[in-house]
mmCIF file of the N, C-alpha and C atoms, coordinates in Angstrom:
data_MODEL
# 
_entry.id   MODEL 
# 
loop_
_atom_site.group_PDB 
_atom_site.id 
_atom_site.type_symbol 
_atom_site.label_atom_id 
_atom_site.label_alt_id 
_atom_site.label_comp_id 
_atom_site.label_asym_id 
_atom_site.label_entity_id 
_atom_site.label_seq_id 
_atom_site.pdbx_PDB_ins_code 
_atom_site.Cartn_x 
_atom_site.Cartn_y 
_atom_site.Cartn_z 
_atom_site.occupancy 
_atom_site.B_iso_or_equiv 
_atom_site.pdbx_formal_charge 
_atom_site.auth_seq_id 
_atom_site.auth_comp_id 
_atom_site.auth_asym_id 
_atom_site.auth_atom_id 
_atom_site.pdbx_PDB_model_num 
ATOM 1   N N  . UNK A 1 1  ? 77.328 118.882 -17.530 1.00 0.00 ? 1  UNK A N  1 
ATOM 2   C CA . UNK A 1 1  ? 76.884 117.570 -17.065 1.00 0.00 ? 1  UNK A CA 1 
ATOM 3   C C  . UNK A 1 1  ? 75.370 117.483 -17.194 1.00 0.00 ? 1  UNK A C  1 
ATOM 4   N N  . UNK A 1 2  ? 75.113 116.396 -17.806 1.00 0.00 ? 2  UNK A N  1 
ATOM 5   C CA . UNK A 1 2  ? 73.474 116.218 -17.965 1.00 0.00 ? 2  UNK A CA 1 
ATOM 6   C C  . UNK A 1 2  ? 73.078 115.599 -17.008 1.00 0.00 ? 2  UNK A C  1 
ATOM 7   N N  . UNK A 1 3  ? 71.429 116.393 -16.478 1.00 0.00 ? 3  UNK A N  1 
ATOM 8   C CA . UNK A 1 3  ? 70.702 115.777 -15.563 1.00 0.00 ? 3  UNK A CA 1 
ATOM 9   C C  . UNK A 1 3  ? 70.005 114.376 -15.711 1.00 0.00 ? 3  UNK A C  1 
ATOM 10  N N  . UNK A 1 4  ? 70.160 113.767 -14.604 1.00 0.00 ? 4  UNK A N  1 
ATOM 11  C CA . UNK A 1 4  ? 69.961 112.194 -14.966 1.00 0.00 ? 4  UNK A CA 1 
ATOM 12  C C  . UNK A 1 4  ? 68.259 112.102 -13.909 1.00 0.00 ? 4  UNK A C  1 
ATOM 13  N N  . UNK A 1 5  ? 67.406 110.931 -14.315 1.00 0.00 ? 5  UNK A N  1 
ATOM 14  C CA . UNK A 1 5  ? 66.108 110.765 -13.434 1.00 0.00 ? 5  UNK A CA 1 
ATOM 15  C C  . UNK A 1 5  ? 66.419 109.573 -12.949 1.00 0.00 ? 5  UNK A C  1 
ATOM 16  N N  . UNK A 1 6  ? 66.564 108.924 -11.867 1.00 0.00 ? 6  UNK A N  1 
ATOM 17  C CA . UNK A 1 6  ? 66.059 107.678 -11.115 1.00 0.00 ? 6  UNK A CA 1 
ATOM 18  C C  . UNK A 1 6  ? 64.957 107.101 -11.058 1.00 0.00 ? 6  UNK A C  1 
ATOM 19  N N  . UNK A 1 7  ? 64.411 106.097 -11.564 1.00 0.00 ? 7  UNK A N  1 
ATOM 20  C CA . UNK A 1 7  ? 63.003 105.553 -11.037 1.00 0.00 ? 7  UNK A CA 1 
ATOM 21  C C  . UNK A 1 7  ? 62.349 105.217 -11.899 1.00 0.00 ? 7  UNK A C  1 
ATOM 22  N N  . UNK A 1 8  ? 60.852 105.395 -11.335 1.00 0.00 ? 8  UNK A N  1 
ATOM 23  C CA . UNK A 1 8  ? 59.977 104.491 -12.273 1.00 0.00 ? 8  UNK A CA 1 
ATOM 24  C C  . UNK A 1 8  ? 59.373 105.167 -13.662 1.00 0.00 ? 8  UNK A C  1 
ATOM 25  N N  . UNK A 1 9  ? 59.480 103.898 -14.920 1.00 0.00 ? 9  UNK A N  1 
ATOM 26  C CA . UNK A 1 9  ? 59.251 104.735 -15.926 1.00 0.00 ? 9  UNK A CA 1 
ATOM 27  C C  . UNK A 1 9  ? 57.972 103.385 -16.193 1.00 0.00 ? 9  UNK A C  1 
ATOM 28  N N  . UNK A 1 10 ? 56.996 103.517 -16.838 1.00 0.00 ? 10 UNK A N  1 
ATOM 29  C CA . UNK A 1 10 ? 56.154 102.279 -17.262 1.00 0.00 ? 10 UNK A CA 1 
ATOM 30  C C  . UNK A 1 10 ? 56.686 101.929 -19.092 1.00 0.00 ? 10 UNK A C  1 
ATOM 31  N N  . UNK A 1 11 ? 56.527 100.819 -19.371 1.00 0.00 ? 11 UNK A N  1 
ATOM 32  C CA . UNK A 1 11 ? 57.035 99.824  -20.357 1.00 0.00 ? 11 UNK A CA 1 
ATOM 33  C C  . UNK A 1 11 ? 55.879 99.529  -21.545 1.00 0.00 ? 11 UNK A C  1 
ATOM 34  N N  . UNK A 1 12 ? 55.403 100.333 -22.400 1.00 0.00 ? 12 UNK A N  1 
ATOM 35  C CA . UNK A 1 12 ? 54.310 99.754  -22.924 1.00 0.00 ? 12 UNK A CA 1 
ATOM 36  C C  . UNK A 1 12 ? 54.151 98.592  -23.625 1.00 0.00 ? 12 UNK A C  1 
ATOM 37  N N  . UNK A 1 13 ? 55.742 97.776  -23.947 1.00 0.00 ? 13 UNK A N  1 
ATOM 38  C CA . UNK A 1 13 ? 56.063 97.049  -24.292 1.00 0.00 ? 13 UNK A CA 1 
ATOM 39  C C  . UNK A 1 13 ? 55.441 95.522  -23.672 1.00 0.00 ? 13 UNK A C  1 
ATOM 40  N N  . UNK A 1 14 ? 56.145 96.026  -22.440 1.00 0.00 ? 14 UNK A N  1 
ATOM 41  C CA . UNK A 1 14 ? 56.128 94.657  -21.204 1.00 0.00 ? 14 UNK A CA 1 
ATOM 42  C C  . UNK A 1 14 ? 54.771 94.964  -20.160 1.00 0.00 ? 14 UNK A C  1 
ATOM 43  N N  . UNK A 1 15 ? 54.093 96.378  -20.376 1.00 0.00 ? 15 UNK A N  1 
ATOM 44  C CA . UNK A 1 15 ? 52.797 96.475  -19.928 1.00 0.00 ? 15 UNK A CA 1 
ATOM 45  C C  . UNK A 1 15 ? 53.346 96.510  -17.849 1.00 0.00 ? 15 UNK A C  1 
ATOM 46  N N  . UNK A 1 16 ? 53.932 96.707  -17.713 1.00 0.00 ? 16 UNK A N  1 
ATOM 47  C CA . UNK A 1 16 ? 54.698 97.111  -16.561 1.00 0.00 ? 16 UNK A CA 1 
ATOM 48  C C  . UNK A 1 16 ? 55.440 98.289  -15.766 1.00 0.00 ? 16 UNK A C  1 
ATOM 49  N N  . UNK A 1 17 ? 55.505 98.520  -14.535 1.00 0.00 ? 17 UNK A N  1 
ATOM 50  C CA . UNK A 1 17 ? 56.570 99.690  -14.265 1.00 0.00 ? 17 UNK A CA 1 
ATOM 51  C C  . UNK A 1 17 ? 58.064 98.823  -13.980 1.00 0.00 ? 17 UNK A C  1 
ATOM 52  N N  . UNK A 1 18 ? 58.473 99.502  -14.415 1.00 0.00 ? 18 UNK A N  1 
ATOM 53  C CA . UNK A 1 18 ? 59.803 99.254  -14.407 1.00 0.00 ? 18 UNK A CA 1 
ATOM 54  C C  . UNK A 1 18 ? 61.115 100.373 -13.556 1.00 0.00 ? 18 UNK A C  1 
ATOM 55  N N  . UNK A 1 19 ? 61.981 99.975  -13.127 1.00 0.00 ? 19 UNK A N  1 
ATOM 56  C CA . UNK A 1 19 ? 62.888 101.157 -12.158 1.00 0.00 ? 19 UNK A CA 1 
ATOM 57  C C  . UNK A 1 19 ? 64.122 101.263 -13.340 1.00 0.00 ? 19 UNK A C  1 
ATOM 58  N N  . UNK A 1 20 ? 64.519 102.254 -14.205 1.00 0.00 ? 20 UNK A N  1 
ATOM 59  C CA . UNK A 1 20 ? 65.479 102.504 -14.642 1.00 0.00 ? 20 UNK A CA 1 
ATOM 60  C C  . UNK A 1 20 ? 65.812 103.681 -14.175 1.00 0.00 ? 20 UNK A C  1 
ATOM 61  N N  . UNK A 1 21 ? 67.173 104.220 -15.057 1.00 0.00 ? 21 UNK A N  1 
ATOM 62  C CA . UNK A 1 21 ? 67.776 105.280 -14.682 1.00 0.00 ? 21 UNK A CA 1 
ATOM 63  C C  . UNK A 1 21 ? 68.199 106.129 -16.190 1.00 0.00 ? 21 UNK A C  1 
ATOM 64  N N  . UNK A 1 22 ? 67.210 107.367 -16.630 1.00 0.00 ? 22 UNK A N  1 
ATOM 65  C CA . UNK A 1 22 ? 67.531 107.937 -17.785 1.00 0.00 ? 22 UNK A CA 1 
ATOM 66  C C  . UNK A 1 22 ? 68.055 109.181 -17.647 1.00 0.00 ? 22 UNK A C  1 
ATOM 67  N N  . UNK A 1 23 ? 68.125 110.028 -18.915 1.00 0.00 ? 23 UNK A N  1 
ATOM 68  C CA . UNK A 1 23 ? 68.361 111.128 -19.129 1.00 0.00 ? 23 UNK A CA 1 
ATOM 69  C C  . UNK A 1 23 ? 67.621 112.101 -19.436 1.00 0.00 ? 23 UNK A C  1 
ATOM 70  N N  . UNK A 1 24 ? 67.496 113.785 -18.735 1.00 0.00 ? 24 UNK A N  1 
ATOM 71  C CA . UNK A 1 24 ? 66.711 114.602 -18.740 1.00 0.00 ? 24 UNK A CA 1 
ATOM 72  C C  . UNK A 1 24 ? 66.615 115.031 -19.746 1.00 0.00 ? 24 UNK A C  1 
ATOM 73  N N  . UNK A 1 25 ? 65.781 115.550 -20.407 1.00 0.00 ? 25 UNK A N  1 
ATOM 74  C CA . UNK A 1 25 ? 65.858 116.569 -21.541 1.00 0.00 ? 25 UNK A CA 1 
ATOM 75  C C  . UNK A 1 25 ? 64.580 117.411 -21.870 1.00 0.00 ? 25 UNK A C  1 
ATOM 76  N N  . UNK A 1 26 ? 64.959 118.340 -21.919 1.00 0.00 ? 26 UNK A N  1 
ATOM 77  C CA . UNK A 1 26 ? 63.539 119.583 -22.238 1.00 0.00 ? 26 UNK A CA 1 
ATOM 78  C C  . UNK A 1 26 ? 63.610 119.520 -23.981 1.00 0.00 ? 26 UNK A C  1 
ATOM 79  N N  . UNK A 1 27 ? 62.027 119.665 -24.401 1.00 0.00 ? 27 UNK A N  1 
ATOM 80  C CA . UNK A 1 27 ? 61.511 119.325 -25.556 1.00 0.00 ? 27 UNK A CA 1 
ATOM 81  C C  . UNK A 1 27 ? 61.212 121.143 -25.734 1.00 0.00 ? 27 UNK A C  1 
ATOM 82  N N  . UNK A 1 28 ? 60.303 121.147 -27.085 1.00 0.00 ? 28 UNK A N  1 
ATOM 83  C CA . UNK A 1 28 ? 60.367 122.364 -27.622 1.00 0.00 ? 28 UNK A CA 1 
ATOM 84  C C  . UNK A 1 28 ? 59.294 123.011 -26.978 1.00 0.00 ? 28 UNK A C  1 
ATOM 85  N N  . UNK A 1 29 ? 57.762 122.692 -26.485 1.00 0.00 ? 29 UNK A N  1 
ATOM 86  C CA . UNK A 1 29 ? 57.389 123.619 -25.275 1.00 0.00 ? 29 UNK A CA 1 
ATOM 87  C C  . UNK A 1 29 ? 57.651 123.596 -23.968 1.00 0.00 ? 29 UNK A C  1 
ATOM 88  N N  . UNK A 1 30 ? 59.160 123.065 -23.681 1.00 0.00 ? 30 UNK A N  1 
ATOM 89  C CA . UNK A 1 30 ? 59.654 123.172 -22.329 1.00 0.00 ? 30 UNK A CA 1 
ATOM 90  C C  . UNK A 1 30 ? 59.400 122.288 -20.958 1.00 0.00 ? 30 UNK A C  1 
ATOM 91  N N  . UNK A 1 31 ? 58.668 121.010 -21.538 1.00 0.00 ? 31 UNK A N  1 
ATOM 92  C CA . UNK A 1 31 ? 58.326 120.220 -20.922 1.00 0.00 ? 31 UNK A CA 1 
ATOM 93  C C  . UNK A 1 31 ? 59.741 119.186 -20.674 1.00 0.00 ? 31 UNK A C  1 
ATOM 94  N N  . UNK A 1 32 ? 60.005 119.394 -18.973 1.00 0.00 ? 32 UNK A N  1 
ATOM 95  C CA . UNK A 1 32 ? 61.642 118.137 -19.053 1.00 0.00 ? 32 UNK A CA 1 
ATOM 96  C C  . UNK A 1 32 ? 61.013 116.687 -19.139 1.00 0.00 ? 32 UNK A C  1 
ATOM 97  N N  . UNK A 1 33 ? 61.339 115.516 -19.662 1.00 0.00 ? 33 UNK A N  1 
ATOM 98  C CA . UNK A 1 33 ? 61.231 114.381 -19.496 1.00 0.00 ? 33 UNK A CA 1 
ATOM 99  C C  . UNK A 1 33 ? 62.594 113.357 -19.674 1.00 0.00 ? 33 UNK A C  1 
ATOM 100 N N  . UNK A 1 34 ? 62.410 112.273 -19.061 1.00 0.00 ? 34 UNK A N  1 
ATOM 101 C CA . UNK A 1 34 ? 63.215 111.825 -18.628 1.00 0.00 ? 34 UNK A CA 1 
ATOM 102 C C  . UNK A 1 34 ? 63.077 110.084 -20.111 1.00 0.00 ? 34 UNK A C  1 
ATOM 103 N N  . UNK A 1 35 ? 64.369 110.244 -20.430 1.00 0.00 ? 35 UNK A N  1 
ATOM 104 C CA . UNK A 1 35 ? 64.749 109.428 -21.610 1.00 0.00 ? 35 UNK A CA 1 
ATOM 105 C C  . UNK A 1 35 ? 65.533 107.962 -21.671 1.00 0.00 ? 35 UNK A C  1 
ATOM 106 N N  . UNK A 1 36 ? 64.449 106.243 -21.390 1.00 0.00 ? 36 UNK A N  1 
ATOM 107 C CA . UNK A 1 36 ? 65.694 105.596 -20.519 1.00 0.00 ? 36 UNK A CA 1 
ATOM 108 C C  . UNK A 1 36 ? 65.387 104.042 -21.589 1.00 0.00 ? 36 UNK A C  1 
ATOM 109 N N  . UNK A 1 37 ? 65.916 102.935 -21.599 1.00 0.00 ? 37 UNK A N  1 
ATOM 110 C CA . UNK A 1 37 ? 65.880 101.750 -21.899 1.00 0.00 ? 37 UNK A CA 1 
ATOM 111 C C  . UNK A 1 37 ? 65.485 100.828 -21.005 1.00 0.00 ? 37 UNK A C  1 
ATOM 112 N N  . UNK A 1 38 ? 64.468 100.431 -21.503 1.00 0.00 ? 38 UNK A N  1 
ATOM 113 C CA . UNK A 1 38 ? 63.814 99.071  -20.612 1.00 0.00 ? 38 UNK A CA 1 
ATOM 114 C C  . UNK A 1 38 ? 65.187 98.087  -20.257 1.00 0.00 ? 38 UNK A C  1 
ATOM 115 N N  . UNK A 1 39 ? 64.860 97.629  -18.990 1.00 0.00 ? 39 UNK A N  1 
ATOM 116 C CA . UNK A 1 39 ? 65.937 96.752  -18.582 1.00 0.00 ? 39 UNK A CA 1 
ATOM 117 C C  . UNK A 1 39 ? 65.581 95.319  -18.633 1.00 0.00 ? 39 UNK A C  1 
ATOM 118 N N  . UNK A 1 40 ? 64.526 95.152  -19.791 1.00 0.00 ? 40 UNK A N  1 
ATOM 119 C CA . UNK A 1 40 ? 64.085 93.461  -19.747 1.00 0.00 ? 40 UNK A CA 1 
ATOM 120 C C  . UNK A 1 40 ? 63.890 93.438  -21.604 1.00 0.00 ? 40 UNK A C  1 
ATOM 121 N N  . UNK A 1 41 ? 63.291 94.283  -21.892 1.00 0.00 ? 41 UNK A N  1 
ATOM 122 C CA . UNK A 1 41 ? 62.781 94.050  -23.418 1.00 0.00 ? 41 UNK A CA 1 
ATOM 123 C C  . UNK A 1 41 ? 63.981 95.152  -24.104 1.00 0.00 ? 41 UNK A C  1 
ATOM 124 N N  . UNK A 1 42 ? 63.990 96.296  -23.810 1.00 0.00 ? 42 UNK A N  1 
ATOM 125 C CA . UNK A 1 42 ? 65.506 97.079  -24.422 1.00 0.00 ? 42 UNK A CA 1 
ATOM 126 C C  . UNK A 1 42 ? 64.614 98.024  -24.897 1.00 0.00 ? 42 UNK A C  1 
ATOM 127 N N  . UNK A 1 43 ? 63.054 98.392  -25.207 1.00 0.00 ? 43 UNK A N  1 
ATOM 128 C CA . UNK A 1 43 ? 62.260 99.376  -25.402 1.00 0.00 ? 43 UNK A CA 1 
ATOM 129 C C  . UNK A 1 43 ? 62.540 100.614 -24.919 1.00 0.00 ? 43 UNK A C  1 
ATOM 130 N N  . UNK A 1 44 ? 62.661 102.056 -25.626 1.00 0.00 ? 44 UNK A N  1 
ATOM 131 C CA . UNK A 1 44 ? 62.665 102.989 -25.245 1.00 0.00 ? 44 UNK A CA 1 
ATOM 132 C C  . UNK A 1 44 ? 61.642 103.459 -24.435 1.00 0.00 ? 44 UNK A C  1 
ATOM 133 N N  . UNK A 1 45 ? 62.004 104.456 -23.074 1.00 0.00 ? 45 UNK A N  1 
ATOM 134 C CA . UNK A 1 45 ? 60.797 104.826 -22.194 1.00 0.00 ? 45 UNK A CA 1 
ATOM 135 C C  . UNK A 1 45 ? 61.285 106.026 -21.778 1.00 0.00 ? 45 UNK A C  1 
ATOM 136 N N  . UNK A 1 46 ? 59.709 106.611 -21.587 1.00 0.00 ? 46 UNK A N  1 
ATOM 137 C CA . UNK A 1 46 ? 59.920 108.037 -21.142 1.00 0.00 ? 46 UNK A CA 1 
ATOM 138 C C  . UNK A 1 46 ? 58.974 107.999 -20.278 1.00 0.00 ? 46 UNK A C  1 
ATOM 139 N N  . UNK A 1 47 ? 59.233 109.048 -19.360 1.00 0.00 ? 47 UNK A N  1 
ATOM 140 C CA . UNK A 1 47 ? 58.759 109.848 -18.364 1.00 0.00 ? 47 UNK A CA 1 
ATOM 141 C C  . UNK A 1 47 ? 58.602 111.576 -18.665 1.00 0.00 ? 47 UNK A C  1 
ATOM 142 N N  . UNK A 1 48 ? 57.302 112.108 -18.541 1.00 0.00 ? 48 UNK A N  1 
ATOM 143 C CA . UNK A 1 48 ? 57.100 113.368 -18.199 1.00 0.00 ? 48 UNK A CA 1 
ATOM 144 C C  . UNK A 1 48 ? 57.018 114.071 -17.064 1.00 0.00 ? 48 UNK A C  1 
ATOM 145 N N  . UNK A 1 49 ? 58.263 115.036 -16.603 1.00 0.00 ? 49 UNK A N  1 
ATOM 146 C CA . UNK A 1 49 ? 58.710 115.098 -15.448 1.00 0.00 ? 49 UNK A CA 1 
ATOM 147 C C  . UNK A 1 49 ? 57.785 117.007 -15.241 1.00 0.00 ? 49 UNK A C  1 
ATOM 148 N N  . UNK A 1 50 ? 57.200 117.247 -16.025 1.00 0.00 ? 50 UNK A N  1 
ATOM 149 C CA . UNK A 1 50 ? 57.009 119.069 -16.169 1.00 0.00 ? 50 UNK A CA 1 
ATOM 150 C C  . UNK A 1 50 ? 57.353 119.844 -16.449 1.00 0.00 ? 50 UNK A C  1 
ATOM 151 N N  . UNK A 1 51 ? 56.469 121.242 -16.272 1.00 0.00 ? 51 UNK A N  1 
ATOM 152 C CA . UNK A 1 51 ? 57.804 122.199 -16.420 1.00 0.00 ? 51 UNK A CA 1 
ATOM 153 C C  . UNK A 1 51 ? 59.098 122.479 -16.209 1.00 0.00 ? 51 UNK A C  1 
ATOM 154 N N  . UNK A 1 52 ? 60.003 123.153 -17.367 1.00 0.00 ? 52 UNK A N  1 
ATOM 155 C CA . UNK A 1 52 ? 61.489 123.263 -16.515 1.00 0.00 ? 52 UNK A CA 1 
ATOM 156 C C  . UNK A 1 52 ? 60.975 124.776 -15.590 1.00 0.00 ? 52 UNK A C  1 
# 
């Protein structure tokens, strides 16, 4: 089961924070961030959540 993030991601699109709900994922130096769709424009957004 994949880890999911709640909350705020900002929109560079819509220049806003926005509250979605994405998916975790660790990148290749191990940094988790969180992977979600704007809920007004449909823009991809991320969050850098830190080390795993």
């Amino acid at each position: 089961m994949a880890e999911t993030y709640s909350g705020e991601f900002y929109c560079v699109k819509c220049k806003a924070k926005r509250e979605a709900t994405g998916e975790v994922q660790v990148n290749d130096k191990g940094t988790r961030m969180a992977k979600a769709k704007c809920p007004v424009c449909g823009t991809n957004l991320n969050r850098i959540l830190g080390k795993a």
